[in-house]
Backbone and ligand atoms as CSV (ligand in chain L), in Angstrom:
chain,resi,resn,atom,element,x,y,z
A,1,UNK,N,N,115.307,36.265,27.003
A,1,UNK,CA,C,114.262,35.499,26.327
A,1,UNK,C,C,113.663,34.452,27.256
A,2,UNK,N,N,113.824,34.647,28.753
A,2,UNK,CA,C,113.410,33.288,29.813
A,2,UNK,C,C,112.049,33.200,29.450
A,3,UNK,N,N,111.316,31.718,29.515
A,3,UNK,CA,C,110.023,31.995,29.447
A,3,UNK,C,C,109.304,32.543,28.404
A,4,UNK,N,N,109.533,32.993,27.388
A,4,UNK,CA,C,109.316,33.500,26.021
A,4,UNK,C,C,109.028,32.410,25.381
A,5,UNK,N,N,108.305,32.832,24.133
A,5,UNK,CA,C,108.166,31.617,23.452
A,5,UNK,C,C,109.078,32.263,22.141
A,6,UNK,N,N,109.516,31.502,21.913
A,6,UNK,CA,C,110.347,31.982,20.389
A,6,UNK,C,C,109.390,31.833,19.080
A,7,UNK,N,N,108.919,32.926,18.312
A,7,UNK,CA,C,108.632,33.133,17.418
A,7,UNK,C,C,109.546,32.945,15.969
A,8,UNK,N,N,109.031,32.944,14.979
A,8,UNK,CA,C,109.574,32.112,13.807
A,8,UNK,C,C,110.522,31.820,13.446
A,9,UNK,N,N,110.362,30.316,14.169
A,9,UNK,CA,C,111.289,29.201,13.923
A,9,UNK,C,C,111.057,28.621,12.487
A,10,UNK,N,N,112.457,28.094,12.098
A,10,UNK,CA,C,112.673,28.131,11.059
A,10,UNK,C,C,111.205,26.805,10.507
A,11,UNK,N,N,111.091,25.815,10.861
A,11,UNK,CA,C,110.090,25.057,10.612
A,11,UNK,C,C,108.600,25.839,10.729
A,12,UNK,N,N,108.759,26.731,11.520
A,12,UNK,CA,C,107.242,27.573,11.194
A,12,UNK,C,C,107.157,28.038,10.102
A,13,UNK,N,N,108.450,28.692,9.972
A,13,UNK,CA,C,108.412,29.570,8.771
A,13,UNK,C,C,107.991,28.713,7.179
A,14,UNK,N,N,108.473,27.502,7.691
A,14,UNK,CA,C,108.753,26.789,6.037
A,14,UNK,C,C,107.233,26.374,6.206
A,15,UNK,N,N,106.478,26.061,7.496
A,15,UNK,CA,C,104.925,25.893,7.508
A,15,UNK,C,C,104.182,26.459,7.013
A,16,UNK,N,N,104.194,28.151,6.944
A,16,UNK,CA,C,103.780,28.711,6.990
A,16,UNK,C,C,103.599,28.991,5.445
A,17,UNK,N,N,104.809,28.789,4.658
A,17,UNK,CA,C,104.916,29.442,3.117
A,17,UNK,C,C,103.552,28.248,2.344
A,18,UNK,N,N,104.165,26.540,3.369
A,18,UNK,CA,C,103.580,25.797,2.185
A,18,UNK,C,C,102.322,26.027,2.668
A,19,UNK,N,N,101.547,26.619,3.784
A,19,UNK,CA,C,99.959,26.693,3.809
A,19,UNK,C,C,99.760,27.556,2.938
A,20,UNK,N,N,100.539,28.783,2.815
A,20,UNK,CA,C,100.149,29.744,1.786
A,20,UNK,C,C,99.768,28.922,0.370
A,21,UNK,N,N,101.388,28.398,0.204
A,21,UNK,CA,C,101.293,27.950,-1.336
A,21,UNK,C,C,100.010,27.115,-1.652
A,22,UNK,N,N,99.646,26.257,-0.599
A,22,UNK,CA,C,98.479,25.700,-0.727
A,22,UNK,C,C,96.637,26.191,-1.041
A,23,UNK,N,N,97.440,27.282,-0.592
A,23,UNK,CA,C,95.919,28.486,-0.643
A,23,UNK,C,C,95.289,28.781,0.582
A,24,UNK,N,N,96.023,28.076,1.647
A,24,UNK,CA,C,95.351,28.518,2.805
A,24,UNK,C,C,96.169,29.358,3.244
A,25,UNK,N,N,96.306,30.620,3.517
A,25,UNK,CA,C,96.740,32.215,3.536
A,25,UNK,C,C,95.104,32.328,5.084
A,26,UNK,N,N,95.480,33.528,5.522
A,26,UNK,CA,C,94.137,33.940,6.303
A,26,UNK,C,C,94.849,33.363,7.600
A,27,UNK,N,N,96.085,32.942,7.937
A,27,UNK,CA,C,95.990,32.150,9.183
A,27,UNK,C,C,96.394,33.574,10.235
A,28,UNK,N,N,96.267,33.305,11.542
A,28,UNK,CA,C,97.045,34.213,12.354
A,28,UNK,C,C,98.200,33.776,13.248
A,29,UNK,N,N,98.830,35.163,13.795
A,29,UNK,CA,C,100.020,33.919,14.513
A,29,UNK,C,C,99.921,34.714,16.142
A,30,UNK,N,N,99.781,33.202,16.698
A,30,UNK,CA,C,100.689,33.843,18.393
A,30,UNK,C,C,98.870,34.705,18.687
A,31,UNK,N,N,97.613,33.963,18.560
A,31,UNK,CA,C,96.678,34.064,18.566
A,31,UNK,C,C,96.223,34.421,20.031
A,32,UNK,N,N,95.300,35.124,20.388
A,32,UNK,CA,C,95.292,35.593,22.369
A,32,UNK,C,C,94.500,34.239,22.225
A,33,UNK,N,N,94.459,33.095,22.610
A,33,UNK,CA,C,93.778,32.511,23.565
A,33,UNK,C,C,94.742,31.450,23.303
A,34,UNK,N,N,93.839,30.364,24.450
A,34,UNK,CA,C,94.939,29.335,25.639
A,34,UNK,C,C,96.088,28.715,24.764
A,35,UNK,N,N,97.191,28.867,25.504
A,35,UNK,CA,C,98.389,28.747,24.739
A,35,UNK,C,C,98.879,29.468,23.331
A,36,UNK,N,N,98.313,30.643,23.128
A,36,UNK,CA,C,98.898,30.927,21.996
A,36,UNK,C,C,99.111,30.491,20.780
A,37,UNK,N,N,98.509,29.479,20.273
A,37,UNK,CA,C,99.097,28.581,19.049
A,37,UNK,C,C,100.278,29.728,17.784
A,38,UNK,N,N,101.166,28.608,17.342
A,38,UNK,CA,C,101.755,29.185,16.920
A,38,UNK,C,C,101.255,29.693,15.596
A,39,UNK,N,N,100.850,28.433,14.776
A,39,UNK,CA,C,99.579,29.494,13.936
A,39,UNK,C,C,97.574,29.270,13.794
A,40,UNK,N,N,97.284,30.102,13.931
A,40,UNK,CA,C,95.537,29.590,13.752
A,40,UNK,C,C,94.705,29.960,12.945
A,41,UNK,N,N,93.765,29.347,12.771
A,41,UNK,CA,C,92.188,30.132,11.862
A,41,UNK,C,C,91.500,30.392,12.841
A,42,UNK,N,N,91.497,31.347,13.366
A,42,UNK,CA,C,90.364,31.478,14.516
A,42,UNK,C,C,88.819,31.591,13.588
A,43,UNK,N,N,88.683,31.865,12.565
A,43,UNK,CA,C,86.860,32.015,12.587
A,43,UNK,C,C,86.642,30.378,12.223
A,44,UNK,N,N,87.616,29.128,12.162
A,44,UNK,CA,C,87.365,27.978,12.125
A,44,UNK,C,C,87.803,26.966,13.257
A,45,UNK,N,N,88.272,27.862,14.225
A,45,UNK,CA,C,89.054,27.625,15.380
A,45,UNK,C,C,89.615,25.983,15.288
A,46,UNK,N,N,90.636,26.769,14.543
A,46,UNK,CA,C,91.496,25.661,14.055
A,46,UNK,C,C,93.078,25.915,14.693
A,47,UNK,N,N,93.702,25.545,15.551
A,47,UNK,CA,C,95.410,25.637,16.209
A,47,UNK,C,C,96.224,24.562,15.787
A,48,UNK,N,N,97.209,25.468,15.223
A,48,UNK,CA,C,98.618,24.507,15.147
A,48,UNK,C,C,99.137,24.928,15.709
A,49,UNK,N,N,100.116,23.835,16.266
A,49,UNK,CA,C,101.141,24.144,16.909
A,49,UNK,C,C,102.494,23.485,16.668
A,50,UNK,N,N,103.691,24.654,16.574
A,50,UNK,CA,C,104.757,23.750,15.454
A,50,UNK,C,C,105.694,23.362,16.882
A,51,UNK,N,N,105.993,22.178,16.940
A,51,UNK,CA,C,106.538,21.918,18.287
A,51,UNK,C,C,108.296,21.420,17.824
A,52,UNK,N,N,109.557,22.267,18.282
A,52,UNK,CA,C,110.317,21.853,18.355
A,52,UNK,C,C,110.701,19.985,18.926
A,53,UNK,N,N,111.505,19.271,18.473
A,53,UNK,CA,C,111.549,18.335,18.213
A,53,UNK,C,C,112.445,17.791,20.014
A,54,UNK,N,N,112.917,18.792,20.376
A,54,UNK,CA,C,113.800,19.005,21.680
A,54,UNK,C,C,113.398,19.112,22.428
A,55,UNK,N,N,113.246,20.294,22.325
A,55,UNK,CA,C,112.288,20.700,23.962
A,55,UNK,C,C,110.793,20.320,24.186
A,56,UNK,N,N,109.747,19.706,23.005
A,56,UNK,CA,C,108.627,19.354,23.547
A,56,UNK,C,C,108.921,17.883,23.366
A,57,UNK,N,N,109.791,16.922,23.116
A,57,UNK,CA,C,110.267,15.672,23.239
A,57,UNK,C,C,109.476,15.027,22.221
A,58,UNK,N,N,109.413,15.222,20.962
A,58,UNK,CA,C,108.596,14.684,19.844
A,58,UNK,C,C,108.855,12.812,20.240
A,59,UNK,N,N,107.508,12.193,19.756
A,59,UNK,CA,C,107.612,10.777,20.153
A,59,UNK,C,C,107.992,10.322,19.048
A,60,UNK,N,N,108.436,10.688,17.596
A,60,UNK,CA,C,108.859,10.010,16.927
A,60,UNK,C,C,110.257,10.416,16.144
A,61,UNK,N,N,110.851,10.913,17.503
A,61,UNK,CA,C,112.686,10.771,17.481
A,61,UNK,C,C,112.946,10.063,18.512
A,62,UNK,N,N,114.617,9.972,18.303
A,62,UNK,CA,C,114.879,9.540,19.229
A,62,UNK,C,C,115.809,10.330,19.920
A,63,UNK,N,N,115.447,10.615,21.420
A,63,UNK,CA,C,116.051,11.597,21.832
A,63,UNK,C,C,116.650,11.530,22.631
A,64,UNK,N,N,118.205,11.885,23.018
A,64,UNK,CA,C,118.442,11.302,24.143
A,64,UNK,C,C,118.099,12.188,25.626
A,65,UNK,N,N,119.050,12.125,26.384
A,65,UNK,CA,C,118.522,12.719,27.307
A,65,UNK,C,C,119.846,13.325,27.541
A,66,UNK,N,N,120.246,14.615,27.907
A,66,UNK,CA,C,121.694,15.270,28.660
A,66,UNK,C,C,122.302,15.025,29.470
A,67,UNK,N,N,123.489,14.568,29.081
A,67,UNK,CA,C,123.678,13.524,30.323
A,67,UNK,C,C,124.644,14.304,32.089
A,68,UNK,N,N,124.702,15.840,31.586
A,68,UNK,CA,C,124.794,16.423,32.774
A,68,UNK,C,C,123.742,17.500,33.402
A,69,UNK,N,N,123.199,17.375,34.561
A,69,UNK,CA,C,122.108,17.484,35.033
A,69,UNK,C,C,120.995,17.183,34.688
A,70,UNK,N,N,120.872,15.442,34.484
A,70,UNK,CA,C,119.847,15.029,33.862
A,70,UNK,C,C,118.482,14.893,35.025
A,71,UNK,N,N,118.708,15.203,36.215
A,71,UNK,CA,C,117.633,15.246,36.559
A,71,UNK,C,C,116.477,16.985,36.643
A,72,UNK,N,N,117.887,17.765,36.477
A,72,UNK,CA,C,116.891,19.087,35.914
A,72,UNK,C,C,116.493,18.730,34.782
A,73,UNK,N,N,117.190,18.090,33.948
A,73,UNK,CA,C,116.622,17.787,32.105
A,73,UNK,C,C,115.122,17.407,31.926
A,74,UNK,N,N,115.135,16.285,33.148
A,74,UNK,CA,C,114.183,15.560,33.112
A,74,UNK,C,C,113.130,16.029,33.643
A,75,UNK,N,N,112.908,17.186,34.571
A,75,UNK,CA,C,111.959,18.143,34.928
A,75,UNK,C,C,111.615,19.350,34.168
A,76,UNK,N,N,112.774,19.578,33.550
A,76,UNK,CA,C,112.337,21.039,32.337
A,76,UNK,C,C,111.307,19.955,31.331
A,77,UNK,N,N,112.094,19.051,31.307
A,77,UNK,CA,C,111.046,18.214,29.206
A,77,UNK,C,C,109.726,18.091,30.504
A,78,UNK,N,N,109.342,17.487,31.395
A,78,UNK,CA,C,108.327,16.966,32.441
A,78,UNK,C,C,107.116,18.056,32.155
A,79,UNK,N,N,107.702,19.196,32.591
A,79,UNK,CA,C,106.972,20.698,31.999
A,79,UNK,C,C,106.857,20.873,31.218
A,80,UNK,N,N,107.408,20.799,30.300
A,80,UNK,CA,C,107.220,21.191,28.647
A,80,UNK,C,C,105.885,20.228,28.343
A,81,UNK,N,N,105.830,18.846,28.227
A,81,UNK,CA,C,105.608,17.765,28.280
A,81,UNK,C,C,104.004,18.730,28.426
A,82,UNK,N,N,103.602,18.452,30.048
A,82,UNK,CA,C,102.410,18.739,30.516
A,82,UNK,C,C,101.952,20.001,30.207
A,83,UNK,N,N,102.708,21.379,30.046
A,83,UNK,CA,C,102.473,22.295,29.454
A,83,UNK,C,C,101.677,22.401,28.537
A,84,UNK,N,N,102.229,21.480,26.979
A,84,UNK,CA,C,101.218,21.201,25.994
A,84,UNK,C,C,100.083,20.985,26.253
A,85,UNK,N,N,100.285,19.466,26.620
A,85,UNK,CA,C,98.717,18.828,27.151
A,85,UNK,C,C,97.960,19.630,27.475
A,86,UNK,N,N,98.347,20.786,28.407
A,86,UNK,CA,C,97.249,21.335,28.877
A,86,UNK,C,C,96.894,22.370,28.035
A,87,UNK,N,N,97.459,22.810,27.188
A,87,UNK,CA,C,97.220,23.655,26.548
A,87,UNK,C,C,96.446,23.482,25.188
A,88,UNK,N,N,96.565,22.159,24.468
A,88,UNK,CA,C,95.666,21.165,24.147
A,88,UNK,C,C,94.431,21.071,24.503
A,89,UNK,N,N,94.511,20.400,25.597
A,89,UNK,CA,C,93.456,20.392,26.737
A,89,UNK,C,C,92.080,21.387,26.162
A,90,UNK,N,N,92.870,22.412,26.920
A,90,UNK,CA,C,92.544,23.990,27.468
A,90,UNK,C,C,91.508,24.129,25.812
A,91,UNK,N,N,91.855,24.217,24.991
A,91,UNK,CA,C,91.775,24.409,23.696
A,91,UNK,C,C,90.616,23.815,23.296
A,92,UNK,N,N,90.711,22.478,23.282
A,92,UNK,CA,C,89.597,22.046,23.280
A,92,UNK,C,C,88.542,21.865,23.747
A,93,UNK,N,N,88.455,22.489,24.638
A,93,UNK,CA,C,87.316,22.338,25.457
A,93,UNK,C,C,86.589,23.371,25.315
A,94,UNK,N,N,87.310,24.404,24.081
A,94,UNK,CA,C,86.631,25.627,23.876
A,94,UNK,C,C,85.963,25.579,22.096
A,95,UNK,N,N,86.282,23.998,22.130
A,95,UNK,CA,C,85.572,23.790,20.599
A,95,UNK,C,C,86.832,23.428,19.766
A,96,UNK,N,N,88.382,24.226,20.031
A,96,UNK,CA,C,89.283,24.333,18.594
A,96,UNK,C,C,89.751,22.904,18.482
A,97,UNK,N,N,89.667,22.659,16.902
A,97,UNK,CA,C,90.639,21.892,16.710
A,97,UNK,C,C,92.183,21.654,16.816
A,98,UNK,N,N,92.907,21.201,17.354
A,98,UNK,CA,C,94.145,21.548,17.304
A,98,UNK,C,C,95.227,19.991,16.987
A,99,UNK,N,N,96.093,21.103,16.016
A,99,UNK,CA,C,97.117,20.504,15.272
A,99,UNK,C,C,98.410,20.343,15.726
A,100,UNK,N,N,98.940,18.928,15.983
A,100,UNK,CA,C,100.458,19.278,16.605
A,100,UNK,C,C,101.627,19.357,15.517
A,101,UNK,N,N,102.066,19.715,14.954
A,101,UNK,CA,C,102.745,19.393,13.760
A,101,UNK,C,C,104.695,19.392,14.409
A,102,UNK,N,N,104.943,18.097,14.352
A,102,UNK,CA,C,106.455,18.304,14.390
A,102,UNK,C,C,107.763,18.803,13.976
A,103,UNK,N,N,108.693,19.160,14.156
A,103,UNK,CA,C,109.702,20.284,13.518
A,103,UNK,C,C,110.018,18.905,12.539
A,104,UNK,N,N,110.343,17.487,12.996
A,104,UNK,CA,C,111.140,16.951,11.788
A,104,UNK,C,C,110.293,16.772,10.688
A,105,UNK,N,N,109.126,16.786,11.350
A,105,UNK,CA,C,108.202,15.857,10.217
A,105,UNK,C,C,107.984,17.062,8.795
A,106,UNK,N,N,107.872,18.497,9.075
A,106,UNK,CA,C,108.366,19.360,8.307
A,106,UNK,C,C,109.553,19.131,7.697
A,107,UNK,N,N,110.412,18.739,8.240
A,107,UNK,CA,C,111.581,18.294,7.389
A,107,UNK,C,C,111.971,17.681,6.739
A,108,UNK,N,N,111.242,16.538,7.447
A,108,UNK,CA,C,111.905,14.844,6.472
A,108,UNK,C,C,110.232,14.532,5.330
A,109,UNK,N,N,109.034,15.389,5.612
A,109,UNK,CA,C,108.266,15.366,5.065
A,109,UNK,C,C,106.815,15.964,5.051
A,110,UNK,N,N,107.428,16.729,4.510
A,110,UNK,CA,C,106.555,18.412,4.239
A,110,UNK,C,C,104.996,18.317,3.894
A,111,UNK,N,N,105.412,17.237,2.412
A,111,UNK,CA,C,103.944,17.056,1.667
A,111,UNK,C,C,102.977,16.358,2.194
A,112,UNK,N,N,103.655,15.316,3.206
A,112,UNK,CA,C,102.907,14.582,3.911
A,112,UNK,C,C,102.353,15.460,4.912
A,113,UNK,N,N,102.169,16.299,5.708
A,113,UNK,CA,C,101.966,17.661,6.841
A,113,UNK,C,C,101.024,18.532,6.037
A,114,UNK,N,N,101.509,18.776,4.705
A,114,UNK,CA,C,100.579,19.390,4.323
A,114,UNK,C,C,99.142,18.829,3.838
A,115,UNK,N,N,99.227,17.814,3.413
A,115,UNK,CA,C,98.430,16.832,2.424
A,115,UNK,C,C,97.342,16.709,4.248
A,116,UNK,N,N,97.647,16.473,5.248
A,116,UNK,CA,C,96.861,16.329,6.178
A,116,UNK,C,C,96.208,17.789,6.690
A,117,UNK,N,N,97.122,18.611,6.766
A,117,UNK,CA,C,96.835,19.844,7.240
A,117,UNK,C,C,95.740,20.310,6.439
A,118,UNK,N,N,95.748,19.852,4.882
A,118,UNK,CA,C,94.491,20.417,3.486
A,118,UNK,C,C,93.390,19.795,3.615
A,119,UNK,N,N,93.857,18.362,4.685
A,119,UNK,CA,C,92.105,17.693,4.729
A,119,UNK,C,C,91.681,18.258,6.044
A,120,UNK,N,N,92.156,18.900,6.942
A,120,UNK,CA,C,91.389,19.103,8.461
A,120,UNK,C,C,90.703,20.421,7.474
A,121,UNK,N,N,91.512,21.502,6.779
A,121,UNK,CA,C,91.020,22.831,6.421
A,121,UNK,C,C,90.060,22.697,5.842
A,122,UNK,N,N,90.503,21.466,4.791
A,122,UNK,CA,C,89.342,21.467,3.991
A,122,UNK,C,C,88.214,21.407,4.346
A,123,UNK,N,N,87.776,19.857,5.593
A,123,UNK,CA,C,86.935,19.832,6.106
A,123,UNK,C,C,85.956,21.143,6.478
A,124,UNK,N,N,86.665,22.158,6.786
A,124,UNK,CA,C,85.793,23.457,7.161
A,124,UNK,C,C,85.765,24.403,6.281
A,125,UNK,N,N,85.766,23.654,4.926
A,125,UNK,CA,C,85.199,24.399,4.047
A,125,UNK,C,C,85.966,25.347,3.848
A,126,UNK,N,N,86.898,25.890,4.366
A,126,UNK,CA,C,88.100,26.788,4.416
A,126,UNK,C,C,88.901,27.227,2.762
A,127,UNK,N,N,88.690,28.701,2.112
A,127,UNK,CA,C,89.328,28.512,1.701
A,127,UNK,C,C,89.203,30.565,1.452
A,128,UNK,N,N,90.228,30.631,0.625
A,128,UNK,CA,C,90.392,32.473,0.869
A,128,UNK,C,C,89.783,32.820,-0.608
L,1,ZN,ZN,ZN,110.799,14.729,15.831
């Protein structure tokens, strides 16, 4: 799995039901353009992206750092880190909106993720 991106993670998955439940259904996943988002509306070019809480170093945990071979640690998250950005970046510059949505924040608070996620969709008039 080197280099792979891991497909549905359990926080995607639980993303994924409440966009449904919400009525937004129509999304795609693992979309061909820059970075792949994990899920999108492409005819509203809209990207989320559900970012593990670990490996893309979410800013609102607290995380520590490994404390054996912490200077590879600190170059794998470094990449991860700029990876996004650019893929972000990349994204936007092609028009999409894009969504970062965190693994905890799915966790510790769903409705709140969704309740934001229903006003970007909404905004585009989005609905099935
Ligand atoms: Zn987090």
């Amino acid at each position: 799995m080197k280099g792979n991106k891991r497909k549905d993670t359990k926080p995607e998955l639980l993303l994924r039901r409440a966009l449904r439940d919400a009525g937004f259904s129509g999304y795609r996943l693992q979309w061909k353009v820059s970075g792949h988002p994990d899920i999108c509306y492409p005819g509203r070019k809209i990207a989320i992206f559900v970012n593990g809480c670990f490996w893309h170093r979410c800013p609102k945990c607290t995380l520590v750092m490994p404390k054996h071979n912490s200077e590879y640690w600190t170059q794998k998250f470094k990449g991860n880190v700029s990876r996004d950005a650019k893929k972000i970046a990349d994204l936007e510059e092609l028009g999409w909106t894009v969504v970062v949505v965190w693994e905890c924040e799915i966790k510790k608070e769903p409705d709140i993720v969704i309740n934001e996620l229903e006003m970007i969709l909404s905004d585009f008039d989005y609905k099935v």
